[in-house]
C-alpha positions as CSV (number, residue, x, y, z in Angstrom):
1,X,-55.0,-86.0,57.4
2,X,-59.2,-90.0,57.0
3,X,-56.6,-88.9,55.2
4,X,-58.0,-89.5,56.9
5,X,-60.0,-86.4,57.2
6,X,-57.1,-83.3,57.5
7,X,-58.5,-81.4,60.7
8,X,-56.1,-81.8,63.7
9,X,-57.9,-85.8,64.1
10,X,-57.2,-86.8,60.8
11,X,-53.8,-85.6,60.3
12,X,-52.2,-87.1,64.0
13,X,-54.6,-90.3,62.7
14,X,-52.8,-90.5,59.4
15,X,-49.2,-90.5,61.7
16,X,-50.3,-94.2,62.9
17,X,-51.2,-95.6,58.8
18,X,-48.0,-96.7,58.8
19,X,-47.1,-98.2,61.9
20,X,-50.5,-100.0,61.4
21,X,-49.3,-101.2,57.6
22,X,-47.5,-104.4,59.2
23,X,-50.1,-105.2,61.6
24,X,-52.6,-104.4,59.1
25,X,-51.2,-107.2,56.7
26,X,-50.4,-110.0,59.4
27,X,-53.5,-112.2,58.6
28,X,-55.8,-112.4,55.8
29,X,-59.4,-112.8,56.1
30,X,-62.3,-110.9,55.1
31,X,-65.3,-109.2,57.1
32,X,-66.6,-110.8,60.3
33,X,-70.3,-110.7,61.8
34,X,-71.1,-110.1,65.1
35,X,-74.5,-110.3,67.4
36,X,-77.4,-108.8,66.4
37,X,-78.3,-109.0,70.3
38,X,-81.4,-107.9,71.8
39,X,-80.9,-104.0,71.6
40,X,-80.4,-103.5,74.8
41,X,-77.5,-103.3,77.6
42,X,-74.0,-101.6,77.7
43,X,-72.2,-100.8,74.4
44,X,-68.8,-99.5,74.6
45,X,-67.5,-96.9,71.8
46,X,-63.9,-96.0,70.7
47,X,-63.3,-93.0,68.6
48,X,-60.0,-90.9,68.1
49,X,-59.0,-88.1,70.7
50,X,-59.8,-84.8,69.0
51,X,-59.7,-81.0,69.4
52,X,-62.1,-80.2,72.5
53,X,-65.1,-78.9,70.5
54,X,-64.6,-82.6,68.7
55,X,-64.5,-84.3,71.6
56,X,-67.3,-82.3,73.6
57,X,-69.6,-83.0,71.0
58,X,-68.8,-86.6,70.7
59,X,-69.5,-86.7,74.8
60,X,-72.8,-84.7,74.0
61,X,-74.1,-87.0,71.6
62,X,-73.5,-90.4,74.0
63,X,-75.0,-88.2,76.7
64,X,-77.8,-87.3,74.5
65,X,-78.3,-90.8,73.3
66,X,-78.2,-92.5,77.4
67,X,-81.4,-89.8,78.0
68,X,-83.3,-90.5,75.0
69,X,-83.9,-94.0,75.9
70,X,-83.4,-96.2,78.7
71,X,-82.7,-99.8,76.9
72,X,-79.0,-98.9,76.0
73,X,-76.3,-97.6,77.9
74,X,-73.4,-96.1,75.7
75,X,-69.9,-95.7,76.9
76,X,-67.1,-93.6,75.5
77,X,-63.2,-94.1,74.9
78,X,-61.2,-91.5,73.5
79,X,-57.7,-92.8,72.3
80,X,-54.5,-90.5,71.6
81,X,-54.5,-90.5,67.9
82,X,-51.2,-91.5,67.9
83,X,-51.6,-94.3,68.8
84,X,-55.4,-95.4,67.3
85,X,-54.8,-97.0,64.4
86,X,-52.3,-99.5,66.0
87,X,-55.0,-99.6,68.6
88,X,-57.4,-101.6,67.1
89,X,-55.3,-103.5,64.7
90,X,-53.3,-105.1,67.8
91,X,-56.4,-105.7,69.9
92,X,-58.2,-109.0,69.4
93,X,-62.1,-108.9,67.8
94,X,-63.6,-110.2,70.8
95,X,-61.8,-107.2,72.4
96,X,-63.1,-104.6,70.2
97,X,-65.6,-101.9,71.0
98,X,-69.3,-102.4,69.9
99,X,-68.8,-99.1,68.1
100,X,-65.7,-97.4,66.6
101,X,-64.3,-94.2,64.7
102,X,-62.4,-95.6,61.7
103,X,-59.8,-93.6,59.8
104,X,-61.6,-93.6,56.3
105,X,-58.3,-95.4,54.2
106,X,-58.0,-97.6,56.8
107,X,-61.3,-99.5,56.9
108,X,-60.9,-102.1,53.7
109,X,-57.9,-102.9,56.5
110,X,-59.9,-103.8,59.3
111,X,-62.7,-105.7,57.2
112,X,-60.2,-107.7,55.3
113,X,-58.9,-108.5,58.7
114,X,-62.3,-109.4,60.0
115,X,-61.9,-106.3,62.6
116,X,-65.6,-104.6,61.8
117,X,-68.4,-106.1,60.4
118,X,-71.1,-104.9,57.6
119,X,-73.7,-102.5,59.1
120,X,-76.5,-103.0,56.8
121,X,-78.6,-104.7,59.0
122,X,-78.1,-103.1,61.8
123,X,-78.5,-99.1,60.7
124,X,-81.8,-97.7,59.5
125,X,-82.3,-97.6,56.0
126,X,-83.6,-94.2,56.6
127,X,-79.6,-93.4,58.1
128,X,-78.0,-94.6,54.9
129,X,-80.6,-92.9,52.0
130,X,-79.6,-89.6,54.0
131,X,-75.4,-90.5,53.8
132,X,-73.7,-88.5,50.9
133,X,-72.4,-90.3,47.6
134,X,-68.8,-90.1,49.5
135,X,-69.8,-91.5,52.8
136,X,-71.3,-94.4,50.9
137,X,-67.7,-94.8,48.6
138,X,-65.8,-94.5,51.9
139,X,-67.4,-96.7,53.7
140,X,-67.9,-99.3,51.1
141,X,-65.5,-102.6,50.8
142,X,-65.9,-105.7,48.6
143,X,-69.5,-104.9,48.1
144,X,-71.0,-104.7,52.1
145,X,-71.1,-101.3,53.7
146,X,-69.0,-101.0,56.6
147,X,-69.5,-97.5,57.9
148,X,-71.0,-94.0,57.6
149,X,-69.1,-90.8,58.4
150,X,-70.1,-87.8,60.1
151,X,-68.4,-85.7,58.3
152,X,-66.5,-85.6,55.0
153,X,-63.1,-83.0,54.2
154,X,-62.5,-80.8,51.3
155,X,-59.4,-79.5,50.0
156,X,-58.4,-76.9,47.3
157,X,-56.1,-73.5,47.0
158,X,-56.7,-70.7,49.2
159,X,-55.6,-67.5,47.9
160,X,-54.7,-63.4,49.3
161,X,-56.7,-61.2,47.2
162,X,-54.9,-58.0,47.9
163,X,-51.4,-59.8,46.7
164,X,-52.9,-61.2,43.6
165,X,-54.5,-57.9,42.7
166,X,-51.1,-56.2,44.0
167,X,-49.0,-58.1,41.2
168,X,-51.6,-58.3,38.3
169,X,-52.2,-61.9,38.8
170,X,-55.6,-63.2,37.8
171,X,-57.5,-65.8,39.5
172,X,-60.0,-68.3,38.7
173,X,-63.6,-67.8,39.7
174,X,-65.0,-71.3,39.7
175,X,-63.9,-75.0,38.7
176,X,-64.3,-74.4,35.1
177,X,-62.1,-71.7,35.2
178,X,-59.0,-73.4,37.2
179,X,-55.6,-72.5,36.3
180,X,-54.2,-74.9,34.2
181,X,-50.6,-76.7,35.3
182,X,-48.5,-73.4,33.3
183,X,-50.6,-71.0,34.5
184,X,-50.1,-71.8,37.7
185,X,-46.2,-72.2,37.7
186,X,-46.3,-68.8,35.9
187,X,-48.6,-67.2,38.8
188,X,-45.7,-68.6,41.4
189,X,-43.2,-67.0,38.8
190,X,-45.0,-63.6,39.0
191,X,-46.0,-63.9,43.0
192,X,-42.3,-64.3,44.1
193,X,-41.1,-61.5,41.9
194,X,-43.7,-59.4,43.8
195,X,-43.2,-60.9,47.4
196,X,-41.1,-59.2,49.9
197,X,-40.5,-62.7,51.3
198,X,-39.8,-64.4,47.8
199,X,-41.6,-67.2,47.9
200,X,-45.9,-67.7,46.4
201,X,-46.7,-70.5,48.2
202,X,-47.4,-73.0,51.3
203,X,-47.9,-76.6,50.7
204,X,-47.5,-77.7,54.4
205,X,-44.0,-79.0,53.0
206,X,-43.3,-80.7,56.2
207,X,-46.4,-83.1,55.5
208,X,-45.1,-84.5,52.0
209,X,-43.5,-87.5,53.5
210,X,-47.1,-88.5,55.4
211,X,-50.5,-88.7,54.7
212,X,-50.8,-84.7,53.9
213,X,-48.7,-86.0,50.8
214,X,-51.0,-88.2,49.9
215,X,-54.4,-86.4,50.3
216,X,-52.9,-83.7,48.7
217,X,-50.8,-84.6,46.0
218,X,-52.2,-87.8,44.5
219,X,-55.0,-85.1,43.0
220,X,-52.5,-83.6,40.6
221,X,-51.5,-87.5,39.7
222,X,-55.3,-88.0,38.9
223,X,-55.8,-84.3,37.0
224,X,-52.4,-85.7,34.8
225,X,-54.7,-88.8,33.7
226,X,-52.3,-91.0,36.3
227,X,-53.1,-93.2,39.2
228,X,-52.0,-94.7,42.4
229,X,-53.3,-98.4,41.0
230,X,-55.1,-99.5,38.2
231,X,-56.7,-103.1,38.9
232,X,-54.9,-103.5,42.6
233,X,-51.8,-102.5,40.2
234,X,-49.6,-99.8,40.4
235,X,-47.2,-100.5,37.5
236,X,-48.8,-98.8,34.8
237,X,-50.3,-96.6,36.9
238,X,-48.3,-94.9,39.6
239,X,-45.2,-94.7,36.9
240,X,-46.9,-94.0,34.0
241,X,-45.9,-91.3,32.1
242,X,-49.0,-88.8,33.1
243,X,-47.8,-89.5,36.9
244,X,-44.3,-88.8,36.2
245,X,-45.1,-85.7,34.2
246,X,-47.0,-84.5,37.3
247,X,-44.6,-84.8,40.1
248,X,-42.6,-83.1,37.6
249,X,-44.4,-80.1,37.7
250,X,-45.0,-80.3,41.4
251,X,-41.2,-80.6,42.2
252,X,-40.6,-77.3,39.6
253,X,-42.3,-75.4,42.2
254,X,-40.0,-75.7,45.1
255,X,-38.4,-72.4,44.7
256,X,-41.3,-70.8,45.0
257,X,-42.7,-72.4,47.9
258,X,-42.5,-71.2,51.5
259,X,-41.3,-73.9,54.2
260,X,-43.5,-72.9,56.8
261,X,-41.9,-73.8,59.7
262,X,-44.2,-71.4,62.0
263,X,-47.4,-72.4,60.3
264,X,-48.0,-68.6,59.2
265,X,-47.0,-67.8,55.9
266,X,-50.4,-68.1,54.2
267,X,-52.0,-66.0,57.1
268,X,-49.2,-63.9,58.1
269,X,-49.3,-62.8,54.4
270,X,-45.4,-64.0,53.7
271,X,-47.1,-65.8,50.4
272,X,-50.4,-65.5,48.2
273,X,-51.2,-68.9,48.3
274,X,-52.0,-71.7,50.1
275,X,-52.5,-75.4,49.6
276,X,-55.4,-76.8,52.2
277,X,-58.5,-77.6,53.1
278,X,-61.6,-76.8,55.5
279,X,-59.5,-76.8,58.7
280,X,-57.7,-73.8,57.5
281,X,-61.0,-71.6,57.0
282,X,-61.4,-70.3,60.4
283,X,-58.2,-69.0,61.0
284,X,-57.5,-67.6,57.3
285,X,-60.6,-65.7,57.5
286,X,-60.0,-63.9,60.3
287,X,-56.7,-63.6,59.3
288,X,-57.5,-62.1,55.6
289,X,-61.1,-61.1,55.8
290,X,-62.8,-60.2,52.2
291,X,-59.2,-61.1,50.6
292,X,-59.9,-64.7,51.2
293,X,-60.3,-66.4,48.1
294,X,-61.3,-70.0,47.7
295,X,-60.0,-71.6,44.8
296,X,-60.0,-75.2,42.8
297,X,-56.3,-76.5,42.3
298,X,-55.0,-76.4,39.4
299,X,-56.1,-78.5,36.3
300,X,-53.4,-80.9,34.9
301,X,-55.3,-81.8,31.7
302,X,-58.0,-83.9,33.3
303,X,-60.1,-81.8,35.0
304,X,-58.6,-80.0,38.8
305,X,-59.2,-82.9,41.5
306,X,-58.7,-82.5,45.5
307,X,-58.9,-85.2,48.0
308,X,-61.7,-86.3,50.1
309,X,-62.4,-88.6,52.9
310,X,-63.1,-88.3,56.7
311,X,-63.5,-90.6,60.3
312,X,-66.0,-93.1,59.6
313,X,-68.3,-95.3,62.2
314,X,-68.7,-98.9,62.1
315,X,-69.4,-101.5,64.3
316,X,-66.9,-104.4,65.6
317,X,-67.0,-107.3,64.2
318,X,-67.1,-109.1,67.4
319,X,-70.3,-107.6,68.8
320,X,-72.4,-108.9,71.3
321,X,-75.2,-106.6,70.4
322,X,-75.4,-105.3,67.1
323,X,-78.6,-104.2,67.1
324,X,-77.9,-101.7,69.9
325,X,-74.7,-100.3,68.1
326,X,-76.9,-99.8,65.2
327,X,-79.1,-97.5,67.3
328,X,-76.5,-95.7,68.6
329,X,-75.0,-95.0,64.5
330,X,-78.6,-93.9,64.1
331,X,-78.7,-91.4,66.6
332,X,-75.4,-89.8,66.2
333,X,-75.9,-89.1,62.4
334,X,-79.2,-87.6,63.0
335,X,-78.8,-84.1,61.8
336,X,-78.7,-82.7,65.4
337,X,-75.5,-84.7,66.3
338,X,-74.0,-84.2,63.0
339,X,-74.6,-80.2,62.6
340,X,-72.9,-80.4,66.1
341,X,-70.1,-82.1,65.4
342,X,-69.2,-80.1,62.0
343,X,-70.1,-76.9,63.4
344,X,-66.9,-77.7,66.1
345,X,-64.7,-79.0,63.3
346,X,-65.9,-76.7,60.5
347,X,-66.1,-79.9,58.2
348,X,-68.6,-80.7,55.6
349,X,-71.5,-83.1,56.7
350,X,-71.2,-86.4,55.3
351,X,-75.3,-86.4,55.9
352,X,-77.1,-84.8,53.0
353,X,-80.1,-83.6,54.5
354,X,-77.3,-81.6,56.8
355,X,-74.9,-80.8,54.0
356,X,-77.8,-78.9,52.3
357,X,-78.5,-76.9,54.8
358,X,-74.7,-76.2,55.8
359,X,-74.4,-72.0,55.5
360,X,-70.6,-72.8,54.9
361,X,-70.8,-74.8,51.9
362,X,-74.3,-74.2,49.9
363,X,-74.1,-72.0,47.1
364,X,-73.5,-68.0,48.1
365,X,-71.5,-69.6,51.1
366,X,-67.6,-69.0,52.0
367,X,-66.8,-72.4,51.3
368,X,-69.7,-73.1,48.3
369,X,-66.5,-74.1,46.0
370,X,-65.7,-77.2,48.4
371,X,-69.2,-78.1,48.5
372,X,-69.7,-78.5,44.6
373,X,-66.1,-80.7,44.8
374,X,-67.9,-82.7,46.8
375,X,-71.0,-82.6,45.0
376,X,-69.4,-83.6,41.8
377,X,-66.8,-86.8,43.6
378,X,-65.9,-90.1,43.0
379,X,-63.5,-93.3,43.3
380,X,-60.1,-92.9,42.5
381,X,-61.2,-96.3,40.4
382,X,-63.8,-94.3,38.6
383,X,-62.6,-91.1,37.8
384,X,-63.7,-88.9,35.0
385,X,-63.0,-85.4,34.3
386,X,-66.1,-83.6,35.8
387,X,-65.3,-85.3,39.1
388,X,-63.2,-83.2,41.4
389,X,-63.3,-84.6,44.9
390,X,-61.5,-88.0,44.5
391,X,-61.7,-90.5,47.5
392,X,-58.7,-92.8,47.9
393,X,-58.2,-96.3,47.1
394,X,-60.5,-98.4,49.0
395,X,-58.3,-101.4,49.6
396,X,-56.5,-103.3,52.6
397,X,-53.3,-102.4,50.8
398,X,-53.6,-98.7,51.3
399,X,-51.1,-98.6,54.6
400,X,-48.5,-100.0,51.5
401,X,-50.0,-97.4,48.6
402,X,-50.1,-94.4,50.9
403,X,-46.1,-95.0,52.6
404,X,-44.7,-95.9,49.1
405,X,-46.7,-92.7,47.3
406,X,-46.1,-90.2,50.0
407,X,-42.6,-91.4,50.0
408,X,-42.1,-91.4,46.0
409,X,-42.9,-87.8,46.4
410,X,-40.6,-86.5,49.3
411,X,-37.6,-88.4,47.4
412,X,-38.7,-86.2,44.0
413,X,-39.4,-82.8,45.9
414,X,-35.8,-83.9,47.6
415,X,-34.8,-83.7,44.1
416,X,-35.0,-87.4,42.8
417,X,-36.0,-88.5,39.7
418,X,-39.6,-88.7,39.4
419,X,-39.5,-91.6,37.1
420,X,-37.1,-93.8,39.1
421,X,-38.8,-92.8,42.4
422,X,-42.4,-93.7,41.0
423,X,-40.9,-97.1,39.7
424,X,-39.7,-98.4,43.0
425,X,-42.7,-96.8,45.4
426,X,-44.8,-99.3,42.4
427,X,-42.5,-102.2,43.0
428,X,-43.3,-102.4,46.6
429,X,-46.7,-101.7,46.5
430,X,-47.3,-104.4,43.7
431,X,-45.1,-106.9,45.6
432,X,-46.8,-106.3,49.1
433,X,-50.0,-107.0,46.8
434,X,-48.4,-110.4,45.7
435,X,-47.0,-111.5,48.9
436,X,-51.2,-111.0,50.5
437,X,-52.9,-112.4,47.1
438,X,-54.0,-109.1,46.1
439,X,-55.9,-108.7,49.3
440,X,-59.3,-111.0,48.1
441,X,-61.7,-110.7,50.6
């Protein structure tokens, strides 16, 4: 969910991270370069099938591109997502597309095995001054810049007015005002109490074990003052003691939490709160109306965080014509193409001349809290407390970090011990790390 960004896309991308882990770590390289070419002829693009706005406005952007000039000739590929990831780490270089959609934690994968190649030279400057902070971080490996993103994803809790209001539950109001770790588990406390159903809350519970798990729930690791790895490490930093202490927290509030196996209890009004991100706006809103509330997770000492990170474009490293690829990435992050796209997907812009002019997420807008996460983001190498939108490791180990986390925290809402499970998911990450030499480009 590059969880890859969380819309419909991202989440059936995440599905193939870790059937791709294997293939992902079968050779060991680093970044390849292809042709700069003449900037002309046929390109061929591969992106992720979508929902049919997605795709349509993919298709209209290509379309667009073929009748604004008469050098290049762009063709499309849409591929299940199920199956995309695995796509292009099982297809030789000389085989891949001149331009592709890469699932954000998957792209220090596909450099390190010389699948895509730095697009520096071949993108305008102009296009990469006008990418956000994040869609530089996310598309950034081992120094070169891979890939820019149309769009970025934001995350946070969504919350029923009426129902809060109903059991004298108050909310916060902006970042600074987040509910802290307690106050939260006490708003669940009070919520069920008041519910006809019982339960507070929907966490997309069926997610945990994937990438939903996690987007979502590496935040509260990183509010704790924990990490996934510290130094390619994660003893030390996935089982440390702040890391523990949070899945503790998170595993108290299973009995509180809604299962959700029709997708409704946040909308249907079975609970008052609901993890999620920009993909849930349009149907909560018309579900709820004035008693949506858009709120920042809750704050588990170091600030609240949420997760971050979209679909990416880069260019294959074994490109004939680079140059023409390069125009193509230049075209379709114009702000035309992009304010297209999102307005289909209802994602943040990864552009910032088209974030800042986004109705959804500028200040006074319904979304204006996600947009000031993403205003205030970072690394999850480089995280302080006024960051809030944390992007996730950037590293050809992530298939490994991502199965072994999401994992670690399934087992502990299952009801393992958080310490023991945390210890184990960092013994196989650190030893995938050893058996690829730390994955040095």
């Amino acid at each position: 969910m590059n969880i890859t960004r969380m819309t419909r896309r991202g989440m059936v991308a995440a599905t193939a991270l870790a059937t791709g882990a294997v293939l992902l770590t079968a050779c060991a390289g680093g970044g390849s370069d292809g042709s700069a070419g003449d900037g002309a002829g046929e390109i061929d693009i591969w992106a992720l099938q979508g929902q049919d706005s997605e795709n349509a406005a993919l298709q209209a952007a290509v379309d667009g591109f073929n009748s604004s000039q008469s050098d290049i000739t762009a063709s499309l590929r849409l591929i299940a997502g199920d199956t995309y990831t695995t796509t292009i780490t099982s297809t030789p270089k000389d085989q891949l597309p001149d331009v592709l959609q890469i699932d954000g934690p998957t792209l220090a994968s596909f450099a390190y095995n010389g699948k895509i190649t730095p697009i520096s030279e071949y993108v305008s400057q102009e296009t990469i001054d006008n990418a956000t902070p994040g869609s530089i971080s996310e598309g950034t490996s081992g120094g070169e810049l891979y890939a820019l993103a149309q769009f970025d994803s934001a995350m946070g809790l969504y919350g029923n007015k009426s129902l809060l209001d109903a059991a004298g539950v108050t909310y916060p109001t902006s970042i600074d005002t987040a509910w802290t770790s307690d106050e939260f588990a006490d708003a669940l406390a009070v919520l069920s109490a008041a519910s006809p159903s019982g339960k507070a809350l929907d966490l997309n519970e069926a997610g945990l074990a994937g990438e939903w798990g996690t987007y979502a729930f590496a935040p509260f690791v990183w509010s704790a003052g924990g990490n996934l790895l510290t130094d390619d490490a994660a003893a030390g930093a996935l089982d440390s003691e702040a890391s523990v202490a949070a899945l503790t927290d998170v595993a108290a509030w299973k009995p509180f939490v809604d299962s959700n196996a029709d997708g409704n209890a946040f909308p249907d009004g079975r609970v008052a709160l609901g993890v999620g991100g920009h993909w849930n706006y349009p149907a909560y809103s018309e579900a709820l109306g004035d008693d949506l509330l858009v709120m920042p997770l809750p704050d588990f000492g170091n600030g609240p965080k949420a997760g971050a990170g979209s679909l990416t474009w880069g260019i294959g490293a074994g490109t004939d014509d680079g140059s023409a690829a390069g125009a193509f990435l230049d075209y379709l992050l114009n702000d035309d193409n992009v304010t297209a796209m999102t307005q289909a997907n209802g994602a943040p812009p990864a552009t910032a001349s088209a974030f800042a002019a986004d109705p959804l997420y500028k200040e006074g807008g319904p979304l204006a809290l996600f947009g000031e996460q993403l205003a205030n983001s970072c690394a999850s190498d480089a995280i302080t407390d006024g960051c809030v939108a944390v992007y996730r490791p950037i590293t050809a180990g992530y298939p490994t970090v991502t199965s072994q986390f999401a994992s670690a925290l399934s087992s502990v809402w299952g009801g393992s011990a958080p310490l023991k499970a945390l210890q184990d998911a960092a013994t196989t990450i650190d030893q995938n790390f050893a058996d690829n030499d730390g994955y040095q480009q």
